[in-house]
C-alpha positions in Angstrom: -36.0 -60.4 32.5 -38.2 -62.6 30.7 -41.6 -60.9 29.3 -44.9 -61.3 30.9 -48.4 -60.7 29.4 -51.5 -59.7 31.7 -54.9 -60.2 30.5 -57.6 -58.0 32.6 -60.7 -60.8 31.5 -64.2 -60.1 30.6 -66.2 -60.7 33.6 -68.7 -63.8 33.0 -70.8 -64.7 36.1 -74.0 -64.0 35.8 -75.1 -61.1 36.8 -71.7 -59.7 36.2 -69.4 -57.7 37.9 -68.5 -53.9 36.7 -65.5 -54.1 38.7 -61.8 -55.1 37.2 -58.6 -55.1 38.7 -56.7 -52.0 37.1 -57.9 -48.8 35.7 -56.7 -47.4 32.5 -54.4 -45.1 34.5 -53.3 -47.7 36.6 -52.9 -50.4 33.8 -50.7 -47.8 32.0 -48.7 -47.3 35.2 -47.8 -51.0 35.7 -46.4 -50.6 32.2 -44.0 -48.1 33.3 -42.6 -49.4 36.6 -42.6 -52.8 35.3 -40.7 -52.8 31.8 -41.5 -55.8 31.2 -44.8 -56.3 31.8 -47.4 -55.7 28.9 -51.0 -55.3 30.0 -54.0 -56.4 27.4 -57.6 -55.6 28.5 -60.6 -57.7 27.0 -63.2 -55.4 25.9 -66.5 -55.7 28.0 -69.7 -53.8 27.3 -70.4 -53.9 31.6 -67.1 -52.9 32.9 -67.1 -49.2 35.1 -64.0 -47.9 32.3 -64.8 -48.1 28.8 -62.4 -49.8 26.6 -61.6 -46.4 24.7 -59.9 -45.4 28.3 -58.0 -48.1 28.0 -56.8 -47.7 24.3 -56.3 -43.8 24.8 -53.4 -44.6 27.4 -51.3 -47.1 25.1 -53.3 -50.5 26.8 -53.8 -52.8 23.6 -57.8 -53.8 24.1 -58.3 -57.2 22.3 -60.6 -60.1 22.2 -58.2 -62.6 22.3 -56.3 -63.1 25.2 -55.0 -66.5 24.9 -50.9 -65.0 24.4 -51.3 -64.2 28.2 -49.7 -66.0 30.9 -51.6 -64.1 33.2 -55.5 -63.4 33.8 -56.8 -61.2 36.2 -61.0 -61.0 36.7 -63.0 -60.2 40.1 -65.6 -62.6 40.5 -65.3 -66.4 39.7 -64.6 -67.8 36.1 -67.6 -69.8 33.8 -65.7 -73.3 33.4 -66.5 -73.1 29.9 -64.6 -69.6 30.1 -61.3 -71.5 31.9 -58.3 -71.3 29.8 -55.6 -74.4 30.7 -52.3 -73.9 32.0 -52.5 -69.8 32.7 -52.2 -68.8 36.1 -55.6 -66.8 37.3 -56.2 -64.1 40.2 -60.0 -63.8 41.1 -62.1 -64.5 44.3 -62.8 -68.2 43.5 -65.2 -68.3 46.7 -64.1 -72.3 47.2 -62.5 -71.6 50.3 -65.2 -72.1 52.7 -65.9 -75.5 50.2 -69.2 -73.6 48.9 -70.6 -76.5 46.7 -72.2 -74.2 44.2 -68.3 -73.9 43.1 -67.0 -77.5 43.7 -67.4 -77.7 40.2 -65.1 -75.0 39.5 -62.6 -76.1 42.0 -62.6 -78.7 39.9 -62.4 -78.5 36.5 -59.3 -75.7 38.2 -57.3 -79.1 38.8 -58.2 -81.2 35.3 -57.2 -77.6 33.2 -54.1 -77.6 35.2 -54.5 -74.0 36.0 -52.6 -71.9 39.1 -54.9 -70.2 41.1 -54.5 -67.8 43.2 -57.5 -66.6 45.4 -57.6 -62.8 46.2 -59.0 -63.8 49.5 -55.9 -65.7 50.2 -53.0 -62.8 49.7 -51.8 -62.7 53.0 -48.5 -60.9 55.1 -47.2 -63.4 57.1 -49.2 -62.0 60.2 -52.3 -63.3 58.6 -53.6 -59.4 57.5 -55.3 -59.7 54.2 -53.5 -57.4 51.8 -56.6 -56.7 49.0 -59.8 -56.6 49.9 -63.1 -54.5 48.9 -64.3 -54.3 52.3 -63.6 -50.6 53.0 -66.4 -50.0 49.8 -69.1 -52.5 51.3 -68.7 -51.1 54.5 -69.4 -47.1 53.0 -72.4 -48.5 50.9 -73.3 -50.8 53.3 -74.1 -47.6 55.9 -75.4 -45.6 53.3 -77.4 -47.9 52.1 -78.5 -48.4 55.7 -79.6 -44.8 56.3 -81.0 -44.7 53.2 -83.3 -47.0 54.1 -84.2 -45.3 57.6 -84.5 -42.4 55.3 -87.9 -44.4 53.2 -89.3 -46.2 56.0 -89.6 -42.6 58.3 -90.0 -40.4 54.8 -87.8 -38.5 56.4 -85.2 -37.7 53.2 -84.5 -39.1 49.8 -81.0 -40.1 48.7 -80.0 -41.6 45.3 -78.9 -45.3 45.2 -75.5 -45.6 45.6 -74.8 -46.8 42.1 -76.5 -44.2 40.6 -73.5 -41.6 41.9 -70.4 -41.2 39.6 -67.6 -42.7 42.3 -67.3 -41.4 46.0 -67.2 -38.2 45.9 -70.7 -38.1 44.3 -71.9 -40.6 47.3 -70.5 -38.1 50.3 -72.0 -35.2 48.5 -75.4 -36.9 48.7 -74.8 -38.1 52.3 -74.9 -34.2 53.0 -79.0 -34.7 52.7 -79.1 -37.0 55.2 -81.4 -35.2 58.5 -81.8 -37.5 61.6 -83.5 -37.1 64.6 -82.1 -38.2 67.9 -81.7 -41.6 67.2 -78.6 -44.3 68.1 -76.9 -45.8 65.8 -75.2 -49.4 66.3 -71.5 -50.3 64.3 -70.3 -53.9 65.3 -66.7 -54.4 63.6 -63.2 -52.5 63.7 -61.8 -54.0 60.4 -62.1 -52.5 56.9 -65.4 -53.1 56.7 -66.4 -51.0 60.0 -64.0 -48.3 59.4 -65.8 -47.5 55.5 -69.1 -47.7 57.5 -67.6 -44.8 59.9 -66.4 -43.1 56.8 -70.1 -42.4 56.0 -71.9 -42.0 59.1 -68.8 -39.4 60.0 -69.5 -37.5 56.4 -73.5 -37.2 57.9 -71.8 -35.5 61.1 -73.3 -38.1 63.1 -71.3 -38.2 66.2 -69.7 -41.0 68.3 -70.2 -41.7 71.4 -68.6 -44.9 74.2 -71.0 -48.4 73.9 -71.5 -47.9 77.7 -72.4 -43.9 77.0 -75.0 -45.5 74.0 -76.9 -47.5 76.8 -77.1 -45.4 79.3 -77.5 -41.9 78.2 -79.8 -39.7 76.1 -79.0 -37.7 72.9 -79.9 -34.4 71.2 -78.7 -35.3 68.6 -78.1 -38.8 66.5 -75.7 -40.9 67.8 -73.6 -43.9 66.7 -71.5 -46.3 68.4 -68.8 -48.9 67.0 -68.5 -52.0 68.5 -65.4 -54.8 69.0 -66.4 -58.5 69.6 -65.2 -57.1 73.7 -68.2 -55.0 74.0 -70.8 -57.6 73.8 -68.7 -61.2 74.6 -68.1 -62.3 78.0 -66.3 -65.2 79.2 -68.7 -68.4 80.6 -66.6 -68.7 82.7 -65.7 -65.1 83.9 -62.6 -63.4 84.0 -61.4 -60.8 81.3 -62.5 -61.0 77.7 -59.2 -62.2 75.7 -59.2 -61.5 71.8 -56.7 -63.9 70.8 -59.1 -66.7 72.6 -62.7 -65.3 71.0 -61.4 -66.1 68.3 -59.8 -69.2 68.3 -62.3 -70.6 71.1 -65.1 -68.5 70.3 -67.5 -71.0 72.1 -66.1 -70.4 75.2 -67.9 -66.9 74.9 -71.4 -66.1 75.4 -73.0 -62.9 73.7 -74.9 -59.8 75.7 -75.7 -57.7 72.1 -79.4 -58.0 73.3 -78.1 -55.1 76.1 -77.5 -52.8 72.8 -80.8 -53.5 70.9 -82.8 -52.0 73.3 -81.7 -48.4 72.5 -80.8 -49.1 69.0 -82.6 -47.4 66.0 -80.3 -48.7 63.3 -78.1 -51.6 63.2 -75.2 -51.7 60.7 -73.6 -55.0 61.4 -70.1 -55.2 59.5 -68.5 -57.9 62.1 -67.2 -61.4 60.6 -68.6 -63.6 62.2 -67.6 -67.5 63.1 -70.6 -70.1 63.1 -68.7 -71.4 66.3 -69.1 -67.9 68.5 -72.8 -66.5 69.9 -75.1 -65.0 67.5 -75.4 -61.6 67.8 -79.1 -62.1 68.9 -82.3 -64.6 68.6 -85.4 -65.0 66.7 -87.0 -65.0 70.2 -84.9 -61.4 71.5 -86.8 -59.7 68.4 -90.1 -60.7 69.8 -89.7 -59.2 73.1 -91.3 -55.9 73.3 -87.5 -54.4 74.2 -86.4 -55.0 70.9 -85.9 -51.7 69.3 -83.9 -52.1 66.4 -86.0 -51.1 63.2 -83.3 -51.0 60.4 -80.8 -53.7 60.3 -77.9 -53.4 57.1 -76.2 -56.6 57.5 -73.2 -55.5 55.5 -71.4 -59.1 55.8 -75.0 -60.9 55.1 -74.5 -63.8 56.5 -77.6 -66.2 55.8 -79.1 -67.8 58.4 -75.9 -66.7 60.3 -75.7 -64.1 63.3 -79.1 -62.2 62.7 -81.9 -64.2 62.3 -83.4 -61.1 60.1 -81.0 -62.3 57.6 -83.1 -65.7 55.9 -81.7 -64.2 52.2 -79.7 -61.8 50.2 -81.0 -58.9 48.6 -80.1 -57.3 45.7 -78.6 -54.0 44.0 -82.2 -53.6 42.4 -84.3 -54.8 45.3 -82.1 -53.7 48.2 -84.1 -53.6 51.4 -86.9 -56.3 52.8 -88.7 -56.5 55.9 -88.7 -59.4 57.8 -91.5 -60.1 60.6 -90.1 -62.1 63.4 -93.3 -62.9 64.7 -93.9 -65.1 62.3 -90.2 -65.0 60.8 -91.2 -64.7 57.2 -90.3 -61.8 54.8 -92.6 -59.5 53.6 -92.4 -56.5 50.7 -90.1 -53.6 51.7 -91.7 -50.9 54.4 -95.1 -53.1 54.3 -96.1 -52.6 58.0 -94.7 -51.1 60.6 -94.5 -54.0 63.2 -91.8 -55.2 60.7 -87.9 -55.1 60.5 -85.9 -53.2 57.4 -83.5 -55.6 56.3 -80.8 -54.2 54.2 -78.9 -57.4 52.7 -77.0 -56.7 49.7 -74.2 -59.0 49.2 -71.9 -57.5 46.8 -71.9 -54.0 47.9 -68.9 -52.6 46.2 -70.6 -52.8 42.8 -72.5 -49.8 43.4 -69.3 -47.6 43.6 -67.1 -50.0 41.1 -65.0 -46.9 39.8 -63.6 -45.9 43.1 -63.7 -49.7 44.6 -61.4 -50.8 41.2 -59.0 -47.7 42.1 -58.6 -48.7 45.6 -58.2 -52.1 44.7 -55.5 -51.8 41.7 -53.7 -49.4 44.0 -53.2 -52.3 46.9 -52.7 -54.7 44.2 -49.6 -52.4 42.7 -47.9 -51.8 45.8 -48.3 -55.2 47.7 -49.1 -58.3 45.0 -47.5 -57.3 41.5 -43.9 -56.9 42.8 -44.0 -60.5 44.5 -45.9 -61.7 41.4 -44.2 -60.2 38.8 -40.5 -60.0 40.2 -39.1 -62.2 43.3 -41.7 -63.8 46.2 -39.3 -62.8 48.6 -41.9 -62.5 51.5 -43.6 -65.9 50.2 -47.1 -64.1 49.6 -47.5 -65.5 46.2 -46.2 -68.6 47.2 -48.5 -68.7 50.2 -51.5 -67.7 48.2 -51.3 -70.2 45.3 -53.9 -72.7 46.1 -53.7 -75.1 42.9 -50.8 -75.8 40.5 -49.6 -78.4 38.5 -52.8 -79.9 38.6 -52.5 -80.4 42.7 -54.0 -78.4 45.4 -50.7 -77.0 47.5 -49.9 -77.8 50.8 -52.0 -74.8 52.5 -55.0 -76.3 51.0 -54.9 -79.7 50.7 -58.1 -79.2 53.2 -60.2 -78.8 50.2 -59.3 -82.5 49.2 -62.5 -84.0 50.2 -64.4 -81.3 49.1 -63.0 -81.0 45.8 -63.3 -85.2 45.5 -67.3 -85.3 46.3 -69.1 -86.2 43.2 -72.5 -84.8 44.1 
Protein backbone atom coordinates (compact mmCIF):
# COMPACT_ATOMS: atom_id res chain seq x y z
CA UNK A 1 0.00 0.00 0.00
CA UNK A 2 1.31 3.05 -1.15
CA UNK A 3 2.72 5.50 1.79
CA UNK A 4 0.85 8.50 3.05
CA UNK A 5 2.24 11.52 4.93
CA UNK A 6 -0.18 13.64 7.34
CA UNK A 7 0.77 17.07 8.31
CA UNK A 8 -1.18 18.30 11.66
CA UNK A 9 -0.67 22.40 10.40
CA UNK A 10 0.03 25.36 12.48
CA UNK A 11 -3.10 27.03 13.13
CA UNK A 12 -3.04 30.62 11.37
CA UNK A 13 -6.33 32.57 11.71
CA UNK A 14 -6.24 35.22 13.77
CA UNK A 15 -6.85 34.80 16.92
CA UNK A 16 -5.91 31.21 16.61
CA UNK A 17 -7.21 28.08 17.55
CA UNK A 18 -5.50 25.84 20.44
CA UNK A 19 -7.23 23.00 19.16
CA UNK A 20 -5.70 20.25 16.51
CA UNK A 21 -6.95 17.23 15.19
CA UNK A 22 -4.88 14.37 16.96
CA UNK A 23 -3.16 14.28 20.32
CA UNK A 24 0.25 12.93 20.70
CA UNK A 25 -1.22 9.65 21.99
CA UNK A 26 -3.65 9.61 19.30
CA UNK A 27 -1.19 10.67 16.51
CA UNK A 28 1.07 7.82 17.70
CA UNK A 29 -1.85 5.43 17.52
CA UNK A 30 -2.73 6.19 13.91
CA UNK A 31 0.81 5.09 13.37
CA UNK A 32 0.20 1.79 14.67
CA UNK A 33 -3.15 0.72 13.09
CA UNK A 34 -2.23 2.30 9.92
CA UNK A 35 1.27 1.02 8.88
CA UNK A 36 1.48 3.11 6.46
CA UNK A 37 0.62 6.21 7.48
CA UNK A 38 3.40 8.61 8.95
CA UNK A 39 2.12 11.51 11.01
CA UNK A 40 4.36 14.95 11.07
CA UNK A 41 3.11 17.71 13.43
CA UNK A 42 4.15 21.46 12.76
CA UNK A 43 5.38 22.91 15.84
CA UNK A 44 3.01 25.77 17.23
CA UNK A 45 3.74 27.87 20.29
CA UNK A 46 -0.54 28.14 20.84
CA UNK A 47 -1.48 24.61 20.38
CA UNK A 48 -3.20 22.76 23.89
CA UNK A 49 -0.04 19.78 23.46
CA UNK A 50 3.33 20.94 23.30
CA UNK A 51 5.42 19.75 20.64
CA UNK A 52 7.76 17.81 23.17
CA UNK A 53 4.48 15.44 23.53
CA UNK A 54 4.51 14.94 20.29
CA UNK A 55 8.37 14.12 19.83
CA UNK A 56 8.38 11.91 23.08
CA UNK A 57 5.91 9.39 21.37
CA UNK A 58 7.95 8.83 18.06
CA UNK A 59 5.77 11.86 15.98
CA UNK A 60 8.55 13.67 13.93
CA UNK A 61 7.75 17.60 14.77
CA UNK A 62 9.05 19.77 11.80
CA UNK A 63 8.65 23.09 10.17
CA UNK A 64 8.32 21.93 6.88
CA UNK A 65 5.50 20.17 5.90
CA UNK A 66 5.51 20.41 2.24
CA UNK A 67 6.43 16.23 1.78
CA UNK A 68 2.75 15.82 2.95
CA UNK A 69 -0.05 14.78 0.93
CA UNK A 70 -2.22 15.44 3.64
CA UNK A 71 -2.95 18.55 5.96
CA UNK A 72 -5.13 18.55 8.77
CA UNK A 73 -5.85 22.13 10.82
CA UNK A 74 -9.27 23.20 12.64
CA UNK A 75 -10.18 26.53 11.67
CA UNK A 76 -9.80 28.04 8.09
CA UNK A 77 -6.41 28.33 6.27
CA UNK A 78 -4.56 32.19 5.63
CA UNK A 79 -4.50 32.03 1.58
CA UNK A 80 -0.97 33.02 1.75
CA UNK A 81 -0.68 29.83 4.15
CA UNK A 82 -2.50 27.47 1.13
CA UNK A 83 -0.12 24.91 -0.17
CA UNK A 84 -1.25 23.71 -4.06
CA UNK A 85 -2.29 20.36 -4.93
CA UNK A 86 -2.43 18.78 -1.12
CA UNK A 87 -5.66 17.66 -0.09
CA UNK A 88 -6.80 19.74 3.35
CA UNK A 89 -9.37 18.76 6.25
CA UNK A 90 -10.55 22.01 8.24
CA UNK A 91 -13.93 23.75 8.79
CA UNK A 92 -13.60 26.10 5.74
CA UNK A 93 -16.97 27.87 6.97
CA UNK A 94 -17.93 28.61 3.01
CA UNK A 95 -20.81 26.51 3.10
CA UNK A 96 -23.41 28.86 4.02
CA UNK A 97 -21.40 31.24 1.17
CA UNK A 98 -20.08 33.47 4.17
CA UNK A 99 -18.39 36.24 2.02
CA UNK A 100 -15.68 37.04 4.58
CA UNK A 101 -14.28 33.52 3.04
CA UNK A 102 -15.27 33.83 -0.78
CA UNK A 103 -11.83 34.70 -1.05
CA UNK A 104 -10.64 31.54 0.33
CA UNK A 105 -13.10 29.47 -1.57
CA UNK A 106 -11.39 30.85 -4.09
CA UNK A 107 -8.00 30.88 -4.25
CA UNK A 108 -9.07 26.77 -2.97
CA UNK A 109 -10.01 26.38 -6.82
CA UNK A 110 -6.88 28.51 -8.62
CA UNK A 111 -4.26 26.27 -6.03
CA UNK A 112 -6.07 23.28 -7.18
CA UNK A 113 -6.37 21.96 -3.71
CA UNK A 114 -9.06 19.07 -2.43
CA UNK A 115 -11.05 20.14 0.24
CA UNK A 116 -12.77 18.49 2.45
CA UNK A 117 -14.98 20.48 5.02
CA UNK A 118 -15.31 18.80 8.46
CA UNK A 119 -18.78 20.10 8.49
CA UNK A 120 -19.53 18.11 5.50
CA UNK A 121 -18.45 14.32 6.83
CA UNK A 122 -21.67 12.82 6.67
CA UNK A 123 -23.28 8.87 6.95
CA UNK A 124 -25.53 8.53 4.36
CA UNK A 125 -28.50 9.37 6.76
CA UNK A 126 -27.24 12.88 6.79
CA UNK A 127 -25.77 12.56 10.74
CA UNK A 128 -22.66 14.47 10.99
CA UNK A 129 -19.86 12.18 12.05
CA UNK A 130 -17.23 14.99 13.78
CA UNK A 131 -18.29 17.77 15.32
CA UNK A 132 -17.27 19.88 18.54
CA UNK A 133 -20.70 20.45 19.56
CA UNK A 134 -20.86 18.21 22.63
CA UNK A 135 -17.80 20.81 24.09
CA UNK A 136 -19.77 24.12 23.22
CA UNK A 137 -22.75 22.84 24.59
CA UNK A 138 -20.85 21.87 28.26
CA UNK A 139 -19.11 25.43 28.16
CA UNK A 140 -21.85 26.94 26.79
CA UNK A 141 -24.01 25.97 30.18
CA UNK A 142 -21.27 26.64 32.33
CA UNK A 143 -20.50 29.53 31.08
CA UNK A 144 -24.22 30.33 31.36
CA UNK A 145 -24.47 29.65 35.14
CA UNK A 146 -21.45 31.21 35.54
CA UNK A 147 -22.73 34.23 34.61
CA UNK A 148 -26.09 33.90 36.82
CA UNK A 149 -23.47 33.16 39.28
CA UNK A 150 -21.83 37.29 38.84
CA UNK A 151 -24.92 39.03 38.12
CA UNK A 152 -26.76 37.52 41.60
CA UNK A 153 -23.06 37.30 43.46
CA UNK A 154 -24.28 34.29 44.37
CA UNK A 155 -20.86 31.96 43.66
CA UNK A 156 -17.61 32.42 41.81
CA UNK A 157 -16.40 29.77 39.29
CA UNK A 158 -13.19 29.86 37.25
CA UNK A 159 -13.49 30.47 33.44
CA UNK A 160 -13.72 27.52 31.72
CA UNK A 161 -10.36 27.85 30.05
CA UNK A 162 -8.62 28.44 33.01
CA UNK A 163 -9.40 24.48 34.07
CA UNK A 164 -6.89 21.79 32.86
CA UNK A 165 -9.54 19.62 30.57
CA UNK A 166 -13.07 18.37 31.90
CA UNK A 167 -12.56 16.88 34.68
CA UNK A 168 -11.16 20.13 36.21
CA UNK A 169 -14.48 21.98 34.76
CA UNK A 170 -17.10 19.32 36.59
CA UNK A 171 -14.98 19.61 39.68
CA UNK A 172 -15.63 23.38 39.70
CA UNK A 173 -19.32 23.00 38.64
CA UNK A 174 -19.58 21.32 42.26
CA UNK A 175 -19.61 25.27 43.60
CA UNK A 176 -22.35 25.97 41.80
CA UNK A 177 -25.52 26.91 44.73
CA UNK A 178 -28.88 27.89 43.09
CA UNK A 179 -31.92 28.91 44.46
CA UNK A 180 -35.26 27.83 43.10
CA UNK A 181 -34.93 28.95 39.79
CA UNK A 182 -35.96 27.24 36.15
CA UNK A 183 -33.77 26.59 33.86
CA UNK A 184 -34.65 26.60 29.97
CA UNK A 185 -32.50 23.88 27.28
CA UNK A 186 -33.87 24.18 23.67
CA UNK A 187 -32.06 21.45 21.48
CA UNK A 188 -31.69 17.46 21.73
CA UNK A 189 -28.49 17.18 19.42
CA UNK A 190 -24.90 17.27 20.61
CA UNK A 191 -24.97 20.47 21.55
CA UNK A 192 -28.05 20.07 24.10
CA UNK A 193 -26.98 16.83 25.38
CA UNK A 194 -23.12 18.53 26.54
CA UNK A 195 -25.35 21.41 28.02
CA UNK A 196 -27.20 18.55 30.17
CA UNK A 197 -23.87 17.08 30.88
CA UNK A 198 -23.22 20.15 33.03
CA UNK A 199 -26.32 21.27 34.52
CA UNK A 200 -26.76 17.30 35.53
CA UNK A 201 -22.92 17.45 37.22
CA UNK A 202 -24.65 20.79 39.44
CA UNK A 203 -27.47 18.13 40.45
CA UNK A 204 -29.96 20.36 38.97
CA UNK A 205 -32.89 18.32 38.25
CA UNK A 206 -35.16 17.79 35.22
CA UNK A 207 -38.37 18.24 35.08
CA UNK A 208 -41.51 17.87 31.74
CA UNK A 209 -41.78 21.54 29.60
CA UNK A 210 -45.51 21.32 30.66
CA UNK A 211 -44.37 20.54 34.51
CA UNK A 212 -41.79 23.84 33.93
CA UNK A 213 -44.90 26.09 33.29
CA UNK A 214 -47.17 25.08 35.48
CA UNK A 215 -45.67 24.10 38.70
CA UNK A 216 -43.43 25.47 41.49
CA UNK A 217 -40.00 24.29 42.60
CA UNK A 218 -37.93 23.84 45.83
CA UNK A 219 -35.34 23.44 44.27
CA UNK A 220 -33.64 24.61 40.73
CA UNK A 221 -35.04 23.23 37.91
CA UNK A 222 -34.20 22.76 34.21
CA UNK A 223 -36.13 21.67 31.26
CA UNK A 224 -34.81 20.59 27.61
CA UNK A 225 -36.72 21.41 24.89
CA UNK A 226 -37.32 19.85 21.03
CA UNK A 227 -38.53 22.25 18.20
CA UNK A 228 -42.27 20.10 19.32
CA UNK A 229 -42.53 21.86 22.56
CA UNK A 230 -42.79 25.28 21.27
CA UNK A 231 -43.91 24.87 17.19
CA UNK A 232 -47.41 24.43 16.27
CA UNK A 233 -48.86 23.96 13.00
CA UNK A 234 -50.78 27.26 11.25
CA UNK A 235 -52.77 25.34 10.27
CA UNK A 236 -53.41 22.83 13.23
CA UNK A 237 -53.06 19.32 13.40
CA UNK A 238 -50.04 17.39 14.93
CA UNK A 239 -46.52 18.90 14.96
CA UNK A 240 -44.49 16.68 12.23
CA UNK A 241 -40.58 16.80 12.54
CA UNK A 242 -39.75 15.73 9.21
CA UNK A 243 -42.04 18.83 7.95
CA UNK A 244 -40.49 21.69 10.60
CA UNK A 245 -37.78 21.17 9.12
CA UNK A 246 -38.11 21.00 5.66
CA UNK A 247 -41.19 23.59 5.71
CA UNK A 248 -40.38 25.31 8.73
CA UNK A 249 -42.63 28.28 7.68
CA UNK A 250 -45.53 26.45 7.89
CA UNK A 251 -44.85 26.55 11.74
CA UNK A 252 -45.48 29.26 14.13
CA UNK A 253 -43.50 29.52 17.52
CA UNK A 254 -45.21 29.70 21.28
CA UNK A 255 -41.42 29.91 23.17
CA UNK A 256 -42.94 33.26 24.68
CA UNK A 257 -45.24 30.49 26.88
CA UNK A 258 -41.69 29.39 28.41
CA UNK A 259 -40.10 32.83 29.07
CA UNK A 260 -42.38 33.72 31.49
CA UNK A 261 -41.07 31.28 34.17
CA UNK A 262 -37.65 31.17 32.88
CA UNK A 263 -34.56 32.35 34.95
CA UNK A 264 -31.92 31.22 32.56
CA UNK A 265 -31.99 30.49 28.99
CA UNK A 266 -29.42 28.21 27.44
CA UNK A 267 -30.36 28.08 23.76
CA UNK A 268 -28.30 25.28 21.94
CA UNK A 269 -31.11 24.66 18.98
CA UNK A 270 -30.01 25.19 15.22
CA UNK A 271 -31.91 27.17 14.00
CA UNK A 272 -33.26 27.89 10.16
CA UNK A 273 -33.73 31.69 9.17
CA UNK A 274 -36.99 30.14 7.42
CA UNK A 275 -38.70 28.75 10.91
CA UNK A 276 -40.17 31.34 13.83
CA UNK A 277 -37.75 33.06 16.06
CA UNK A 278 -37.69 31.80 19.25
CA UNK A 279 -39.06 35.22 20.52
CA UNK A 280 -39.25 39.20 19.67
CA UNK A 281 -37.71 42.41 20.45
CA UNK A 282 -41.19 43.43 21.47
CA UNK A 283 -41.97 39.88 23.89
CA UNK A 284 -38.74 41.13 25.92
CA UNK A 285 -40.51 44.41 26.63
CA UNK A 286 -43.57 43.00 28.07
CA UNK A 287 -43.41 43.04 31.76
CA UNK A 288 -43.85 38.85 31.55
CA UNK A 289 -40.66 38.54 30.23
CA UNK A 290 -38.57 36.77 32.83
CA UNK A 291 -35.61 35.52 31.30
CA UNK A 292 -32.46 37.35 32.85
CA UNK A 293 -29.54 35.20 31.50
CA UNK A 294 -29.57 34.11 28.02
CA UNK A 295 -26.17 31.77 26.72
CA UNK A 296 -26.89 31.59 23.15
CA UNK A 297 -24.58 28.65 22.71
CA UNK A 298 -25.20 28.53 18.71
CA UNK A 299 -24.97 32.59 18.56
CA UNK A 300 -26.68 33.20 15.88
CA UNK A 301 -26.46 37.17 15.05
CA UNK A 302 -29.39 38.86 14.46
CA UNK A 303 -30.87 35.34 14.23
CA UNK A 304 -33.56 33.64 16.68
CA UNK A 305 -32.96 35.96 19.83
CA UNK A 306 -32.97 39.41 19.32
CA UNK A 307 -30.55 39.69 22.50
CA UNK A 308 -28.02 38.28 20.22
CA UNK A 309 -26.86 41.84 17.97
CA UNK A 310 -22.91 40.34 18.36
CA UNK A 311 -20.52 37.78 19.41
CA UNK A 312 -18.73 37.87 22.50
CA UNK A 313 -15.57 36.65 23.23
CA UNK A 314 -13.37 34.10 25.44
CA UNK A 315 -11.92 37.35 27.17
CA UNK A 316 -15.13 39.40 27.29
CA UNK A 317 -17.69 36.67 27.52
CA UNK A 318 -20.97 38.07 28.77
CA UNK A 319 -22.92 41.51 27.70
CA UNK A 320 -26.06 42.87 28.57
CA UNK A 321 -28.38 43.87 26.19
CA UNK A 322 -31.38 46.38 27.04
CA UNK A 323 -34.30 45.71 24.88
CA UNK A 324 -35.92 48.78 25.66
CA UNK A 325 -33.89 50.52 23.75
CA UNK A 326 -32.16 47.30 22.07
CA UNK A 327 -28.62 48.54 22.49
CA UNK A 328 -25.77 46.72 24.44
CA UNK A 329 -24.50 47.91 27.41
CA UNK A 330 -21.17 46.81 29.74
CA UNK A 331 -21.72 43.37 31.43
CA UNK A 332 -24.07 43.32 34.80
CA UNK A 333 -24.51 47.37 34.33
CA UNK A 334 -28.17 47.64 35.47
CA UNK A 335 -30.47 45.40 36.48
CA UNK A 336 -33.40 46.19 34.05
CA UNK A 337 -30.86 44.54 31.52
CA UNK A 338 -30.45 41.10 29.94
CA UNK A 339 -27.03 38.77 30.48
CA UNK A 340 -26.03 37.76 27.18
CA UNK A 341 -23.65 34.99 27.02
CA UNK A 342 -22.42 34.84 23.23
CA UNK A 343 -19.18 33.19 22.82
CA UNK A 344 -18.88 31.72 19.49
CA UNK A 345 -16.15 29.31 19.61
CA UNK A 346 -16.82 27.61 22.80
CA UNK A 347 -14.75 24.52 22.62
CA UNK A 348 -11.48 26.52 22.87
CA UNK A 349 -11.82 26.92 26.39
CA UNK A 350 -11.58 23.07 27.03
CA UNK A 351 -9.21 22.41 23.66
CA UNK A 352 -7.47 19.36 25.47
CA UNK A 353 -10.48 17.27 26.02
CA UNK A 354 -12.45 18.83 22.79
CA UNK A 355 -9.04 17.63 20.44
CA UNK A 356 -9.39 14.06 22.25
CA UNK A 357 -12.98 13.72 21.50
CA UNK A 358 -12.51 14.95 18.19
CA UNK A 359 -9.36 12.76 17.04
CA UNK A 360 -11.21 9.86 18.61
CA UNK A 361 -14.35 10.23 16.06
CA UNK A 362 -12.00 11.16 13.43
CA UNK A 363 -9.97 7.59 14.05
CA UNK A 364 -12.91 5.46 14.06
CA UNK A 365 -15.18 7.08 11.38
CA UNK A 366 -12.96 9.36 8.71
CA UNK A 367 -9.33 7.92 8.66
CA UNK A 368 -10.27 4.35 7.52
CA UNK A 369 -12.47 5.80 4.52
CA UNK A 370 -9.66 8.36 3.90
CA UNK A 371 -6.78 6.49 4.34
CA UNK A 372 -7.86 2.99 2.98
CA UNK A 373 -11.09 2.27 0.73
CA UNK A 374 -14.38 4.92 0.67
CA UNK A 375 -16.53 2.16 0.75
CA UNK A 376 -19.53 3.99 2.38
CA UNK A 377 -18.75 7.11 -0.08
CA UNK A 378 -18.10 9.55 3.05
CA UNK A 379 -14.96 10.92 1.64
CA UNK A 380 -16.29 10.95 -1.57
CA UNK A 381 -19.44 12.74 -0.44
CA UNK A 382 -17.53 15.23 1.60
CA UNK A 383 -14.89 16.43 -0.90
CA UNK A 384 -16.19 19.72 -1.96
CA UNK A 385 -13.27 20.96 -4.48
CA UNK A 386 -10.79 18.90 -6.55
CA UNK A 387 -9.12 19.21 -9.61
CA UNK A 388 -9.61 22.71 -9.54
CA UNK A 389 -13.70 22.19 -9.75
CA UNK A 390 -16.25 22.34 -7.09
CA UNK A 391 -17.88 18.51 -7.12
CA UNK A 392 -21.19 17.80 -7.88
CA UNK A 393 -22.69 18.20 -4.17
CA UNK A 394 -21.57 21.78 -4.31
CA UNK A 395 -21.72 23.14 -7.41
CA UNK A 396 -24.35 25.52 -5.32
CA UNK A 397 -21.46 27.58 -4.30
CA UNK A 398 -20.80 28.46 -8.09
CA UNK A 399 -22.24 31.79 -7.95
CA UNK A 400 -20.94 32.49 -4.80
CA UNK A 401 -17.56 31.50 -5.40
CA UNK A 402 -17.77 33.61 -9.12
CA UNK A 403 -18.79 37.08 -7.36
CA UNK A 404 -16.03 39.53 -7.65
CA UNK A 405 -16.96 41.81 -4.84
Amino acid sequence: MKSIKIGLIREGKIPPDKRVPFTPTQAEEIGQRFHHVNIICQPSAIRCFKAEEYSALGVEVTEDISSCDILMGIKEVPIEQLIAHKTYLFFSHTLKKQPYNRKLLQAILAKNIRLIDYETLKDSQGNRLVAFGRYAGIVGAYNGLLAYGKRYRLFELRRAFDCFDINDLKIELRKVKLPPIKIALTGAGRVGKGAMESLDTVGIRKVSPTDFITQEFREPVYTQLSSADYHSRIEGGHFNREEFHQHPEKYKGHFVDFAKTTDILLAGAFWNPKAPKLFELADMQKNDFKIKVIADITCDINGSIPSTVKASTIVDPLYDFDPASSTTAPPLSNPSFVTVMAVDNLPCELPRSASEEFGRDLIDRILQPLLVEDIDGIISRATMAENGKLTARFNYLEDFVNRKD
